[in-house]
C-alpha positions as CSV (number, residue, x, y, z in Angstrom):
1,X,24.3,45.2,49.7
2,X,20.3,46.1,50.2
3,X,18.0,43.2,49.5
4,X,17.0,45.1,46.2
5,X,20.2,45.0,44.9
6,X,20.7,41.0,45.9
7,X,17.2,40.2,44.1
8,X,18.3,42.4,40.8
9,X,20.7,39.2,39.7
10,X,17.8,36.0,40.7
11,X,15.4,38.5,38.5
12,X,17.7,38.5,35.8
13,X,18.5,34.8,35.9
14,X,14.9,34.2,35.9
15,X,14.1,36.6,32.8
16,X,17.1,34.6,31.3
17,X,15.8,30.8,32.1
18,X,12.4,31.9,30.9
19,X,13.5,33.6,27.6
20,X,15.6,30.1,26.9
21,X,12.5,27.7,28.0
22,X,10.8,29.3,25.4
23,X,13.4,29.3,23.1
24,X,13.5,25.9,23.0
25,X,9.7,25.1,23.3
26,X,10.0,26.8,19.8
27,X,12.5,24.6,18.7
28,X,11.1,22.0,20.0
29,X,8.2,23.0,18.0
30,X,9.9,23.8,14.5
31,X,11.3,20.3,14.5
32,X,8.1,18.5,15.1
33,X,6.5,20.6,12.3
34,X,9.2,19.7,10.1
35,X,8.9,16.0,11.1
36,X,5.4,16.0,10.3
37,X,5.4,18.1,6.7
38,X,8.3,15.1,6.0
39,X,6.5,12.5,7.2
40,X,3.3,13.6,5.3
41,X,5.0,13.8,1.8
42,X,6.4,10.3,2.4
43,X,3.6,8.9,3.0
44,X,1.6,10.4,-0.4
45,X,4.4,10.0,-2.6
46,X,6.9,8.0,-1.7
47,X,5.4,5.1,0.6
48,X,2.8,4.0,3.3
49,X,2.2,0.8,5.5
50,X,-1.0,-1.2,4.9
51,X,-2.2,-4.3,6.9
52,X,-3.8,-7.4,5.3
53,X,-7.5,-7.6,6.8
54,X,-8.4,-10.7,4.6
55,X,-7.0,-14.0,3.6
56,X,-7.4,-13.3,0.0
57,X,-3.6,-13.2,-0.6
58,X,-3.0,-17.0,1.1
59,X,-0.1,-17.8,1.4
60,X,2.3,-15.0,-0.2
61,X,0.8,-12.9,2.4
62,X,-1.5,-13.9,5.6
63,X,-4.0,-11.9,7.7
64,X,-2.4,-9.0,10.0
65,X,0.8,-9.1,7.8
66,X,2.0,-5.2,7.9
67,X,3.8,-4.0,4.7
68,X,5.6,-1.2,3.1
69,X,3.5,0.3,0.0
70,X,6.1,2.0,-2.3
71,X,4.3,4.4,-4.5
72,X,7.2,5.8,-7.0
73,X,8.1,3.0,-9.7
74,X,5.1,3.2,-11.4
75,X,5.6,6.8,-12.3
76,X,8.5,5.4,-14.3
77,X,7.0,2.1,-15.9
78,X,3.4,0.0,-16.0
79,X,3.2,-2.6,-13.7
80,X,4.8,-6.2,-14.6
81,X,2.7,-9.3,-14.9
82,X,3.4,-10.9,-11.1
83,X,3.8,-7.4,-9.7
84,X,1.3,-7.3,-6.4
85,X,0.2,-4.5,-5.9
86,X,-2.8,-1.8,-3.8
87,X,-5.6,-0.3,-5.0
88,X,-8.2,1.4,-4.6
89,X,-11.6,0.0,-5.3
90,X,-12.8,0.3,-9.0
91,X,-16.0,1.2,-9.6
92,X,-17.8,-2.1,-10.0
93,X,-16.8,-3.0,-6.7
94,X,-18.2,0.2,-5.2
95,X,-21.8,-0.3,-6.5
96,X,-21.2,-3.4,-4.4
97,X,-20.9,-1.0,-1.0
98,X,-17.3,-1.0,-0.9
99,X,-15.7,2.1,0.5
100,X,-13.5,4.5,-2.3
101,X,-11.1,4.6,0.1
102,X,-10.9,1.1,1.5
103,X,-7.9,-0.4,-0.2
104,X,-7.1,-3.9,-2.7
105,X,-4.5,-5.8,-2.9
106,X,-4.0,-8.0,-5.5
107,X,-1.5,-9.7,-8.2
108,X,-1.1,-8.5,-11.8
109,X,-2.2,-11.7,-13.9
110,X,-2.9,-9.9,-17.0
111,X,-2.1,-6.1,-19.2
112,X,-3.2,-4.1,-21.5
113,X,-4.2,-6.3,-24.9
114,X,-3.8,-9.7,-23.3
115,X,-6.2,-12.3,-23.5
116,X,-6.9,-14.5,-20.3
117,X,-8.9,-17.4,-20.2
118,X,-9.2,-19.6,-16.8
119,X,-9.8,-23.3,-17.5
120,X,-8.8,-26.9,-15.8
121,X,-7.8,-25.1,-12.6
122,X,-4.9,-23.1,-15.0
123,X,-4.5,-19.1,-16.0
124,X,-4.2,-18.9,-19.4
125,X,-2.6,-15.7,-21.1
126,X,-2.3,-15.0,-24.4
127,X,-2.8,-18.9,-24.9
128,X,-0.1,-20.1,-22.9
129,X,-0.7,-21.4,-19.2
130,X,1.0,-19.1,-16.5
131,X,3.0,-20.8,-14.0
132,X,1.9,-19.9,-10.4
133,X,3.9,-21.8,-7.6
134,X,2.6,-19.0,-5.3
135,X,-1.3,-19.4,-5.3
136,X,-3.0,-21.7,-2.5
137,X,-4.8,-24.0,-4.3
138,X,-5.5,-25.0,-8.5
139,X,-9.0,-22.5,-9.3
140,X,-12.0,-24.3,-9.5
141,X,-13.7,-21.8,-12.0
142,X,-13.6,-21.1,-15.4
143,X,-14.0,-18.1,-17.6
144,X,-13.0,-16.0,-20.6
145,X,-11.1,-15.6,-22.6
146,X,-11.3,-11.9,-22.5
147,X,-9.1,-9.4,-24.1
148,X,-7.9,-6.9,-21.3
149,X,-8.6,-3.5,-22.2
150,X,-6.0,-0.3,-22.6
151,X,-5.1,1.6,-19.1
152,X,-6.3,-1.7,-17.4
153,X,-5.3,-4.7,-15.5
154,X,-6.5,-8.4,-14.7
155,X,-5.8,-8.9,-11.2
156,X,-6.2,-12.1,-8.9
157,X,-5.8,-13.0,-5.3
158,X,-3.3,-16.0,-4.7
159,X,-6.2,-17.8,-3.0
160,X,-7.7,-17.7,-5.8
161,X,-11.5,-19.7,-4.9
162,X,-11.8,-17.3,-1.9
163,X,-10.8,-13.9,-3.4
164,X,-13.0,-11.1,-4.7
165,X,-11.1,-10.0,-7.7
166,X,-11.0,-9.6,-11.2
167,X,-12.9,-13.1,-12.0
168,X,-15.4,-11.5,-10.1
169,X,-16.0,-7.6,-10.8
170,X,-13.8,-7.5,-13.8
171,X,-10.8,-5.3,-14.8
172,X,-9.0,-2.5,-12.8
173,X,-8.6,0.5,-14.3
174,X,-4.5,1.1,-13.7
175,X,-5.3,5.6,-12.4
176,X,-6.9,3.5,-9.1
177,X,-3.5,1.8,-8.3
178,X,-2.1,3.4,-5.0
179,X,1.2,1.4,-5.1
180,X,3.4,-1.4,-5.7
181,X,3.9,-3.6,-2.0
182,X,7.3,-3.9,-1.4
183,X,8.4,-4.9,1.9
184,X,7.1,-6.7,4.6
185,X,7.8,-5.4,8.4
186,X,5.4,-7.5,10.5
187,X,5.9,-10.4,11.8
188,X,9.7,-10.3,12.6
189,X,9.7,-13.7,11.9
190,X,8.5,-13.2,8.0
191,X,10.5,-9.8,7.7
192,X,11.9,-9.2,4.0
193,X,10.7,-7.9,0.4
194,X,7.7,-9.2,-1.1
C-alpha cells in the first residue's frame, strides 16, 4: 500500500469529523436560538423578574427582594383591591423626571368608582375603614375623599409615610400596569407567593 493510498482514509475521516463539528455547531446554534425566541415571549407576555430598589413596600416586601411579575391574569379580569402589582410610571410622575420605563410597585387600595378618604391614620373606601395588617406603620396624612375615576386605580405603598404613590401624584391609569407580582425567589429564606 503507497503512502497515497494510506492518507486517502485519515482524509476521509477528517472530511467526516469536520462535516459533523459543524453539524452540531448548527445544532448547537438552532437550540440556542430557540431558547432565546422562548425566553423572549415569556418574558413580554407571560412573566419577568423585578428587584425592589426602595423601601416603599416595608415590610410585605424589603429592598433587594427579587420577584416573579406574572403578566397574564389581568388580560382575564381587573385587578382586585389588595392585589400588588408593577407599573409603569403615569404621567404625573414623569413630569417629576421619572424614567417611562423605570418601573412601580404598589398595592391596589381603591377601583374604578370608589371613593377614598385617608383620615385618623385609617384608609377609608367607600365609607368603610379598610383593614390593613400589612402596612408598616398607621398614615400620618390625610386626604380626600376622592371618587376614583374609570380605567384607573388608587394605589399605595405599605409604608405608607415614606412612599411616593397615589396620595402623592394621584391615580394610575390601569393601560400602564405591566403585571401582577406573584412570587418571590430571592432571599431563599423568604421564598414563596406574594
Amino acid at each position: 500500500m503507497t503512502v497515497n493510498e494510506q492518507s486517502q482514509p485519515i482524509k476521509k475521516q477528517a472530511i467526516e469529523a469536520q462535516k459533523k463539528f459543524w453539524h452540531n455547531q448548527r445544532e448547537n446554534f438552532q437550540i440556542l436560538a430557540v431558547a432565546l425566541v422562548i425566553a423572549l415571549f415569556i418574558r413580554l407576555l407571560i412573566a419577568e423578574p423585578r428587584f425592589i430598589p426602595s423601601d416603599s413596600m416595608v415590610p410585605t416586601l424589603q429592598v433587594g427582594d427579587r420577584l416573579v411579575v406574572e403578566k397574564v391574569s389581568y388580560r382575564f379580569h381587573p385587578p382586585n383591591q389588595g392585589d400588588i402589582i408593577v407599573f409603569d410610571p403615569p404621567p404625573s410622575l414623569q413630569d417629576q423626571g421619572f424614567s417611562s420605563n423605570q418601573a412601580f410597585i404598589k398595592r391596589v387600595i381603591g377601583l374604578p368608582g370608589q371613593t377614598i378618604r385617608v383620615q385618623n391614620g385609617h384608609v377609608y373606601v367607600n365609607d368603610e375603614v379598610i383593614r390593613e395588617d400589612y402596612i408598616l406603620e398607621p398614615l400620618r396624612y390625610q386626604g380626600g375623599p376622592i371618587t376614583i375615576p374609570e380605567n384607573t386605580l388608587f394605589v399605595l405603598g405599605d409604608n405608607r409615610n415614606n412612599s411616593n404613590d397615589s396620595h402623592v401624584w394621584g391615580f394610575l391609569p390601569q393601560t400602564n400596569i405591566i403585571g401582577r407580582a406573584w412570587f418571590r425567589f430571592w432571599p431563599l429564606e423568604r421564598i414563596g407567593q406574594i
